[in-house]
N, C-alpha and C positions, 0 to 999 in steps of 0.2 A: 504494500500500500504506500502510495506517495501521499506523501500531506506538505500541504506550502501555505504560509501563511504570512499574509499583508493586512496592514488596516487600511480602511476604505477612508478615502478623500475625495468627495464628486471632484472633477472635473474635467473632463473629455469623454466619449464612450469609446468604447473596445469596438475593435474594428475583428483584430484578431491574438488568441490567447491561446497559449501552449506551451507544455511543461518549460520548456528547452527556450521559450520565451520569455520569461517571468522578469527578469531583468529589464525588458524591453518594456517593457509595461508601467516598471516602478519609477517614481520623481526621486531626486537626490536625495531626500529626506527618508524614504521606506514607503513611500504611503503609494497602496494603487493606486492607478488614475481612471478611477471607473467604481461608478456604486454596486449592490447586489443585483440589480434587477439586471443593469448594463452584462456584467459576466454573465449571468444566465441567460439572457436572450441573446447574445452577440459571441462571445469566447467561443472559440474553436479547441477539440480540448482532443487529445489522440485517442485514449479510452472516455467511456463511463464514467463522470465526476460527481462527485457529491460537493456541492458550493454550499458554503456554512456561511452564517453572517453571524457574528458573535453581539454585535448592538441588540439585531433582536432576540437574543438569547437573554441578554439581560434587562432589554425592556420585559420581556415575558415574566421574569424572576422578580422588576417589581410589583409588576402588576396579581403575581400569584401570592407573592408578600403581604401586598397591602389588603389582599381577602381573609391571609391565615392569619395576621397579626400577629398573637405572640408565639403562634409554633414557629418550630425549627425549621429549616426547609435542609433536608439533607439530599440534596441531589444523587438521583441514584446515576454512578458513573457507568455504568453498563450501556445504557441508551445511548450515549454517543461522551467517547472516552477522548475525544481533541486535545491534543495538552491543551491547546489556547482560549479554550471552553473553561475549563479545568480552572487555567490560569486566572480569565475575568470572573469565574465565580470565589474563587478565592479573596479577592479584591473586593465583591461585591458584600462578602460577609455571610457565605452559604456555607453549610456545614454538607459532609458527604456520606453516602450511602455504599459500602464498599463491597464486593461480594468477591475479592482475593487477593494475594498479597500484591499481585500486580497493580491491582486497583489504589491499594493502601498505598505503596510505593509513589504511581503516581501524584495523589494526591499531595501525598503530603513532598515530593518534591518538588509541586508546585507552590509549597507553602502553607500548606493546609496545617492547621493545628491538630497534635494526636485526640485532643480533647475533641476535637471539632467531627470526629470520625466514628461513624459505626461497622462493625462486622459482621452485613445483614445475611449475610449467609447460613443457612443452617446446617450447611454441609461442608466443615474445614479442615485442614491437616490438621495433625498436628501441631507440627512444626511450623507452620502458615500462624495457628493461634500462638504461639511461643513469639515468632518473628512481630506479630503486631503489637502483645502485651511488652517486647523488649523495646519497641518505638513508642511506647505512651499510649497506645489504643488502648480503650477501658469499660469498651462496652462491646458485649455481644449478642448474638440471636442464638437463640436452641431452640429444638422443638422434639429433643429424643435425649432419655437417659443417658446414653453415650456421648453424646455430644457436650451434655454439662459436665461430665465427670471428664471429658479433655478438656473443656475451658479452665476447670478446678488445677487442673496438676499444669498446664502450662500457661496460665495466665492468674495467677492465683490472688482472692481479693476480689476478682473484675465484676465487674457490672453485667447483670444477662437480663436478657427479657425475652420471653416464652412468644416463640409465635404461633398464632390459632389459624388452623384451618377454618376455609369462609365455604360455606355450603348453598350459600342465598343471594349470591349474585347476582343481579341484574345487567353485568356489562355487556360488551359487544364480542368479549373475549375473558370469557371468568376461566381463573387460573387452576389446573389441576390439582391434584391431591397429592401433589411430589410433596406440597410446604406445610407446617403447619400440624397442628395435634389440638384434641378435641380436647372440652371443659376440664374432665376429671384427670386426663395427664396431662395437662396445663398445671393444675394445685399438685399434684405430683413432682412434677418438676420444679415447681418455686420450692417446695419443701425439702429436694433433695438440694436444690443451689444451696440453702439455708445451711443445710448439713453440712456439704461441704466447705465453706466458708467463702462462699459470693455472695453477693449483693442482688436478689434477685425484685428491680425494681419496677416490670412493669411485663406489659402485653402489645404483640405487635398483629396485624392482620390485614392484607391486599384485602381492597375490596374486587378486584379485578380491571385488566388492563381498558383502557379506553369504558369507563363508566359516561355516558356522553352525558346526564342530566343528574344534579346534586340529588335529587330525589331519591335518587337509585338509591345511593347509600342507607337510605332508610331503613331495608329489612335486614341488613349488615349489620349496622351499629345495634339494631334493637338484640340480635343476638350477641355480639360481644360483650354488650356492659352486663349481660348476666351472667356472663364467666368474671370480669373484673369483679361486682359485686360480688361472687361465691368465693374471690381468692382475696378480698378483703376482710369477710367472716370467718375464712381458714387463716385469718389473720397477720396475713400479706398487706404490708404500710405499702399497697401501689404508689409512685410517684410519677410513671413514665409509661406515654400513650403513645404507639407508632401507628398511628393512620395508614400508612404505607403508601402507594400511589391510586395509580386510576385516572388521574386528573387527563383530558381527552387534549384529542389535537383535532384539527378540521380536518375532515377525508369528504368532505361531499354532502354529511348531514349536518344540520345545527345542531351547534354547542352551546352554551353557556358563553360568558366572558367572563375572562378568566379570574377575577375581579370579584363578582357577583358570587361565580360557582365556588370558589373558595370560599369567601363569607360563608355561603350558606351553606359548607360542608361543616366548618365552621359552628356554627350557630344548632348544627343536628348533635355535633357532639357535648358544647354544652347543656343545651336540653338532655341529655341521656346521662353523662358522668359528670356533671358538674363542674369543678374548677380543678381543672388535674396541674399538677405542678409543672411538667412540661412533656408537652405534644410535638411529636416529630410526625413530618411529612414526608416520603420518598419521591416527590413529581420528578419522571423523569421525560416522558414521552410530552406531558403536556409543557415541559421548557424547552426542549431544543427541535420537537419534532415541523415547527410554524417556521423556524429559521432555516432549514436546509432545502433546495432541490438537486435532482440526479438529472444534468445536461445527458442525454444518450440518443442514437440514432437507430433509424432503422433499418434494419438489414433485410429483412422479406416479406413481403406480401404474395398470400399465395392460396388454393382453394385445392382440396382434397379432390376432388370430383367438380363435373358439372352439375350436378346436382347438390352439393355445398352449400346449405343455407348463409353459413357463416364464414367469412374470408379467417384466414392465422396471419397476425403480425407477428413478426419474430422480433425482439427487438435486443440489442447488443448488451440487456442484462438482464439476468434472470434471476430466477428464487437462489443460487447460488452465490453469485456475484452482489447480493447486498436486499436482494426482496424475500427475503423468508418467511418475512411476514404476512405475503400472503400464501401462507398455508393454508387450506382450507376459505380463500377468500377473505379472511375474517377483517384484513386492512383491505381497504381500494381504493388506490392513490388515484390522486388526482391529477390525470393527462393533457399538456397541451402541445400542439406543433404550430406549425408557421402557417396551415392550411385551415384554420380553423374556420372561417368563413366559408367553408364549403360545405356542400353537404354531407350529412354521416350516415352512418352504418353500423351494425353491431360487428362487433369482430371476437375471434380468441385471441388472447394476449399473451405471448407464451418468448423463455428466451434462447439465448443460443447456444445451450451446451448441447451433446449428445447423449442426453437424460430424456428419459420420458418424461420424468417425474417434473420438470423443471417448464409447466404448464402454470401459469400466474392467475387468470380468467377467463373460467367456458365455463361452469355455469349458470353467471350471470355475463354473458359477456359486456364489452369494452362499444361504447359509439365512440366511432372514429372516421376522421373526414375519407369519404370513397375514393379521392385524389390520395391518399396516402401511397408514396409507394419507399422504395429502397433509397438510403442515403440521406432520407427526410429525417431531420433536427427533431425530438422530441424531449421536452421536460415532465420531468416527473415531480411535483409540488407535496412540500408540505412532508418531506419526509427524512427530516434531520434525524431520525431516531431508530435506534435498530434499522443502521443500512450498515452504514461503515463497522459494525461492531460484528455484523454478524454475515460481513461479505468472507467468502472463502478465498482461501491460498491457492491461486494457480489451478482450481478445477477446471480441467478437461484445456488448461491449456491458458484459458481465458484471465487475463489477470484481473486481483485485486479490485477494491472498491479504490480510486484514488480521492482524496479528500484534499478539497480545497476551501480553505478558512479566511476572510476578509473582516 
């Protein structure tokens, strides 16, 4: 993966942009000569680029701020691990969400405070929890007997909080049952942190990824505060509340602003637990997934048969190279090309490796302009988030997600 990074200075637009060009681009000072919009619609780029604009990353972050008030926002670094993400969240005063040492590593080499860092993972080495308690991290996630008794012998003292499995999801993608453990090995587990001599100060729970409307959360929250209340009366001093994420990004349907939906995520958990001492948030997708599009082209237009209701676009990235997320459909990025004034058509949208599997949308398919054909410019909007993180190494030939930061 290539990643370059400039701050954005308007003034000129891009005519033309590529890797082996970067130089040519920048004023004597470092600064590009060209805003977001300009490099996405104009830059000529040799692969698949992910273009990051790091402003709106952090206007996102205060506008999700100014909803959560006094929660933490510990950005979860998984969504999209940019150092230079990384870096302005640091500066901005965000705390992080770490799910390995690589994670922790980064983080705090960009400054991050050990304080300032969770190890939300409930699945860690050992030695990964040794490495983070010898850097200052001092909080962790369990949700299995074996998990807290490694916290215990290599991070010993630390801070854990139990994450619950969510069964009552209403998102567009509620999260499996890999995470998480029910009410009564919840108080099991605070009892035995107690035992061994951690600090077992709270409870943590996904409501599920892309929750589009605050409402949702409702039948979530109504089942967790009656685990928190049952490990209060087994006589656990709760202090510490992880909401976890959910918080949505635009894909085509309405959302909230981001503002609003916080508040009122906000305002559901006060009504059910009261005034908790401090509430952590994970938004990952709903901070940087508004700031990034993938520049890519097309490579084929083409129809199985004459009989073919539906045309295949192929297009030069696929669920390997950075779309994984639509597995099962469940993201649908939002598509635009230079043709868009023309008329459309449903299409499959599928990319270029030699995978079956590596089909993006057929069963709902894609409207795309009927002029589309090979070499045509397409963006792909709205999707800073789980691309770059989750593009593969060199499958089938096809390199990497490259990421570019402004």
């Amino acid at each position: 993966m290539t990643m370059i990074f400039v701050d954005a200075a308007v003034s000129s637009p891009l005519d033309v942009f590529s890797e082996d060009a970067v130089s040519d681009q920048v004023d004597i000072s470092g600064h590009l000569t060209s805003t977001f919009d300009d490099v996405v619609e104009n830059a000529i780029f040799e692969h698949p680029t992910l273009v990051m604009d790091v402003n709106r990353v952090e206007q996102q972050y205060y506008a999700l701020k100014a909803g959560l008030g006094g929660a933490d926002i510990h950005y979860a670094v998984k969504a999209n691990p940019a150092p230079e993400i990384i870096e302005r969240l640091v500066k901005l005063g965000s705390h992080f969400d770490a799910a390995s040492r690589g994670e922790i590593e980064l983080v705090l080499g960009a400054g991050a405070s050990p304080s300032d860092v969770s190890f939300g993972n409930t699945i860690k080495r050992a030695s990964d929890i040794a490495y983070a308690h010898a850097a200052g991290v001092t909080l962790f996630s369990a949700d299995a007997i074996e998990e807290i008794e490694k916290i215990a012998q290599h991070a010993p003292g630390a801070q854990v909080y139990i994450r619950l499995i969510v069964e009552s999801s209403e998102a567009d993608w509620p999260l499996s049952r890999k995470f998480g453990c029910d009410r009564d090995m919840a108080i099991d587990l605070l009892d035995r942190a107690r035992a061994l001599g951690l600090d077992p100060v709270g409870l943590s729970f996904h409501v599920g990824s892309q929750t589009r409307k605050a409402s949702m959360w409702g039948p979530t929250l109504d089942e967790m505060v009656k685990i928190w209340d049952a490990a209060k009366e087994a006589g656990h001093a709760l202090s510490l509340l992880n909401i976890g994420g959910g918080f949505p990004a635009f894909y085509g349907q309405d959302i909230e602003a981001p503002t609003d939906y916080a508040a009122s995520v906000m305002d559901q958990v006060r009504s059910r637990f009261g005034e908790v001492a401090r509430v952590m948030a994970e938004p990952g997708r709903g901070l940087v997934a508004e700031a990034g599009a993938i520049v890519a082209e097309v490579m084929l237009v083409s129809r199985k048969s004459s009989r073919d209701l539906h045309r295949w676009v192929y297009l030069s990235i696929g669920r390997f190279s950075g779309l994984a997320e639509t597995e099962g459909e469940a993201i649908r990025y939002q598509i635009t090309t230079l043709r868009d004034d023309d008329p459309v058509g449903p299409c499959v949208l599928a990319g270029p490796s030699c995978d079956s599997a590596d089909v993006l949308y057929e069963k709902q398919p894609v409207l795309l302009p009927m002029t589309l054909k090979s070499g045509d410019r397409i963006v792909i909007r709205n999707c800073g988030a789980y691309t770059s993180s989750y593009s593969s190494v060199g499958f089938n030939g096809f390199p990497p997600l490259d990421v570019l930061v402004i």
